[in-house]
C-alpha positions as CSV (number, residue, x, y, z in Angstrom):
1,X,12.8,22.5,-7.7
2,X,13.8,19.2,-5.6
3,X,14.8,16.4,-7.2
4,X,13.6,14.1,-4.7
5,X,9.8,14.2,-3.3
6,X,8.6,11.5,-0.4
7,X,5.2,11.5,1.3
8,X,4.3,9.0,4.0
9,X,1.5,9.2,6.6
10,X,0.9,6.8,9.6
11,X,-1.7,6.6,12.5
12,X,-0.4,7.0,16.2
13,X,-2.9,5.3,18.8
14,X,-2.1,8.4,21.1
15,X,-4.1,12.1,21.8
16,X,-3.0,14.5,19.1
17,X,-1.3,16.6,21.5
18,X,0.7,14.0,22.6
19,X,1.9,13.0,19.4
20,X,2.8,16.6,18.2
21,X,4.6,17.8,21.6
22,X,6.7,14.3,21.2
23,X,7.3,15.4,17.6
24,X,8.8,18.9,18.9
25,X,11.6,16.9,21.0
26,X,14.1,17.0,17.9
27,X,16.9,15.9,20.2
28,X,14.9,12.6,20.5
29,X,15.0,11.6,16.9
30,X,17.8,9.2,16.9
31,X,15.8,7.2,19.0
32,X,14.1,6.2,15.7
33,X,15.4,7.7,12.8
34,X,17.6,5.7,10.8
35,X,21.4,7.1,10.0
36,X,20.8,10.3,12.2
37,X,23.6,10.2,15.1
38,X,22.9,12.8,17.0
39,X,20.3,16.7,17.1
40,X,21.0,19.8,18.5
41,X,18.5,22.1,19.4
42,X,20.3,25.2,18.7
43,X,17.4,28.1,18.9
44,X,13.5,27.7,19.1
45,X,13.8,27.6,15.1
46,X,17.2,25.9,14.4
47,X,18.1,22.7,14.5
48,X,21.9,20.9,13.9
49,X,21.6,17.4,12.4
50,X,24.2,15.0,12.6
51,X,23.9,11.9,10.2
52,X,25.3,9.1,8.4
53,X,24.8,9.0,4.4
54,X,25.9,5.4,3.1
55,X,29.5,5.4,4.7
56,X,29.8,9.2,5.5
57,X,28.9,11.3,8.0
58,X,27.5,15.2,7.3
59,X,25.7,17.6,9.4
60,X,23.6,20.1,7.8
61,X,21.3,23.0,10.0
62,X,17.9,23.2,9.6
63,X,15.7,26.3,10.4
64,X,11.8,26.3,11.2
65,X,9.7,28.6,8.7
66,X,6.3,27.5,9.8
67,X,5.3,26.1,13.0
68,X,1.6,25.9,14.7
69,X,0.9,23.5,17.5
70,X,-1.0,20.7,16.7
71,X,-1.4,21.3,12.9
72,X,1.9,21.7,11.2
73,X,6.1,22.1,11.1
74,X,7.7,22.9,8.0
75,X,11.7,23.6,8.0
76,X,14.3,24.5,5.4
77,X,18.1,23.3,5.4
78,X,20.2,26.7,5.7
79,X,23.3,24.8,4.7
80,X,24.9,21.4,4.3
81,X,22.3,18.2,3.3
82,X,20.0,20.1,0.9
83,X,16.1,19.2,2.3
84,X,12.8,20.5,3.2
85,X,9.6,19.5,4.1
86,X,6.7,19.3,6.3
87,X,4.7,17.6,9.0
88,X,1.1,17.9,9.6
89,X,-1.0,16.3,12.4
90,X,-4.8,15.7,12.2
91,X,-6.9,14.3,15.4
92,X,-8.6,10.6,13.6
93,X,-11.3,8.9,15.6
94,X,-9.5,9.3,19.3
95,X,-6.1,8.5,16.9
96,X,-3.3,10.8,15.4
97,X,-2.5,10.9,11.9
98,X,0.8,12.1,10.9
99,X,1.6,12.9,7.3
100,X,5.4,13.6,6.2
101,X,6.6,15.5,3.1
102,X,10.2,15.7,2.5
103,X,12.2,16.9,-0.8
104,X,15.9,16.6,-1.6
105,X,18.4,16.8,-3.9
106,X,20.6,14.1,-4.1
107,X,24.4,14.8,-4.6
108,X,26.3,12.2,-6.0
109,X,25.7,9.3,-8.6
110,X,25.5,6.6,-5.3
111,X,22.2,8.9,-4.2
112,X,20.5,9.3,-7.3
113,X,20.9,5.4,-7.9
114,X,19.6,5.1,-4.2
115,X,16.5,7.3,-5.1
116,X,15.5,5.4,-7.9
117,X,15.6,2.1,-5.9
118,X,13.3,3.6,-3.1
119,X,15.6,3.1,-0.6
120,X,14.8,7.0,0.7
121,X,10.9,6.3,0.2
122,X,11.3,3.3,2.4
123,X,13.6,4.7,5.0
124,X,11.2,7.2,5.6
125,X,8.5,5.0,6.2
126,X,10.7,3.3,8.9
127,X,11.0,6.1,10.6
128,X,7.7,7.0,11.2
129,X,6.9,3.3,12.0
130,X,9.7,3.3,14.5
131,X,8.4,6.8,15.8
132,X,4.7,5.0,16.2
133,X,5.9,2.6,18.2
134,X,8.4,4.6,19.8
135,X,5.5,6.7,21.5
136,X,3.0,4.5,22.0
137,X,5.4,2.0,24.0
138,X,6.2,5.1,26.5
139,X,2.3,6.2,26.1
140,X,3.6,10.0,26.8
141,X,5.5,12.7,25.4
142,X,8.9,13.6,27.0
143,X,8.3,17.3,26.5
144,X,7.5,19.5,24.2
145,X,7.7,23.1,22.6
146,X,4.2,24.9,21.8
147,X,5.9,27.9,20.2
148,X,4.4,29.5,17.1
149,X,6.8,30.4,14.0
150,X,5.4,32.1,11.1
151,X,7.2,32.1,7.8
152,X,8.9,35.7,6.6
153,X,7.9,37.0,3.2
154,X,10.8,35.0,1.8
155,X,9.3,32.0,2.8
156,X,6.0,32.3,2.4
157,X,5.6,30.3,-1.1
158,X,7.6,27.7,0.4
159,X,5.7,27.5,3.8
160,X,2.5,27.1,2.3
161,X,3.3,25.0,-0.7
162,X,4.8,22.6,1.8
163,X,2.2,22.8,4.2
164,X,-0.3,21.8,1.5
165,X,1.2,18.8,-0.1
166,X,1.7,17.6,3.6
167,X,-2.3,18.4,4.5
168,X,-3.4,16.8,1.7
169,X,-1.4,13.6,2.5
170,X,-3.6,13.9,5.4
171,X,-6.9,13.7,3.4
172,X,-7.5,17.6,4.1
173,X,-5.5,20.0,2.5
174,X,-6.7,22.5,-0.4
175,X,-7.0,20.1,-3.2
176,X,-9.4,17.6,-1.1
177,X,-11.4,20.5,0.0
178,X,-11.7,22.1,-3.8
179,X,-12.4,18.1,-5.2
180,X,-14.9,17.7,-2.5
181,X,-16.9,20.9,-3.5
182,X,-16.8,20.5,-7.3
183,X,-18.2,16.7,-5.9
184,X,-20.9,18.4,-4.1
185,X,-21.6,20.4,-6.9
186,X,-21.8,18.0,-9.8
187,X,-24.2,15.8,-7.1
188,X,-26.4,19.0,-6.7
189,X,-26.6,19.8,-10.3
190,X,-27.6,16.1,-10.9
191,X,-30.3,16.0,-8.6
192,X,-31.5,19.1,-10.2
193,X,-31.1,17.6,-13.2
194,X,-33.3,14.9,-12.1
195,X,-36.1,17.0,-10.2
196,X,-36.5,18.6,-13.9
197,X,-36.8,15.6,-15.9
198,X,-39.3,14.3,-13.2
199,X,-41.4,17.6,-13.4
200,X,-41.6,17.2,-16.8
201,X,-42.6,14.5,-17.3
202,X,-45.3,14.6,-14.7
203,X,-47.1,17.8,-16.8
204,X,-47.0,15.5,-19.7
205,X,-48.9,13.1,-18.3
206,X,-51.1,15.2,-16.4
207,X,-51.2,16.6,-20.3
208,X,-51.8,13.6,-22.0
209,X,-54.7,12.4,-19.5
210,X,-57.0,15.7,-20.1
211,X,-56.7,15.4,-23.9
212,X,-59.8,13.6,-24.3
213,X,-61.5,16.2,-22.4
214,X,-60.3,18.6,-24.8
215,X,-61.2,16.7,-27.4
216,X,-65.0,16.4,-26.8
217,X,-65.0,19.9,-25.3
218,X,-64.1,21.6,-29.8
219,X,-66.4,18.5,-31.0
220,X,-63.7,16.4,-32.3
221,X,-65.4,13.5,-31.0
């Protein structure tokens, strides 16, 4: 299990299309993402990070498990910085709403102190601030790769466990769809509820107002 866990979501004031193909341009990330130096797009699914961590410099590779244009990208690091995570893009009212998941494991004591300060949370929250106004101050995407990748076996658990937490950072991933039903369901059952309580009462009355009736009808009167 990672250590480290980070979700952040922003809204891009661009087509989601546009936002997602611009995502896909990995070499473009040092544009805007702090302490990375330098991306190489290796293969469709692998990607070569270069970085700097505090006063050192690492390089880890990354490959792509899970990848549907337009919705999602989750990745795994193969070797070096140990990461994962995922992206997911949802179309908002003519806007783009990206949500970022991201786990870690920092190595060393420097990191761990770092973590508990935020200082990862809010880096990442730079970067996708920096990558909003990155794309909407060129108002296009520079390219973009509409590949599919779908996860092994291996990485199946992993792919969709990822791709959750990301869609419900969104606002629609499993959990928000199972909370909204059992929401839907406790409103029903309250109305139902209600309609019986109503009913009810409505015979008594109805009840209550022949009584007299009755009454005369046996001679009790």
């Amino acid at each position: 299990m990672p250590i480290g866990e980070v979700e952040k979501t922003i809204e891009v004031d661009l087509p989601l299309r546009t936002v997602y193909n611009e995502w896909t341009m990995f070499e473009e990330f040092p544009r805007f993402m702090e302490g990375v130096e330098r991306v190489e797009q290796l293969t469709p699914d692998r990607v070569r990070w270069h970085a700097r961590v505090g006063r050192q410099r690492r390089a880890w590779d990354a490959r792509i498990i899970d990848q549907i244009p337009d919705r999602h990208i989750v990745w795994k690091a193969e070797r070096g910085e140990p990461n994962s995570g995922a992206v997911a893009f949802r179309q908002v009212d003519g806007h783009t709403r990206v949500a970022l998941h991201i786990e870690y494991d920092p190595e060393g004591i420097a990191e761990t102190a770092a973590d508990a300060l935020g200082i990862v949370s809010r880096r990442v929250e730079g970067d996708l601030r920096r990558f909003k106004e990155y794309i909407e101050e060129i108002g296009h995407e520079a390219g973009g790769w509409r590949g599919t990748t779908r996860p092994q076996a291996e990485d199946r658990s992993d792919a969709r466990r990822m791709t959750a937490r990301a869609e419900r950072a969104l606002g629609e991933g499993p959990d928000s769809r199972i909370g909204m039903a059992v929401i839907i369901g406790v409103a029903l059952a309250l109305a139902g509820l209600a309609m019986a309580s109503a009913l009810r009462t409505r015979r008594q009355r109805v009840l209550r107002s022949r009584l007299p009736s009755l009454r005369e009808f046996f001679g009790f009167d």
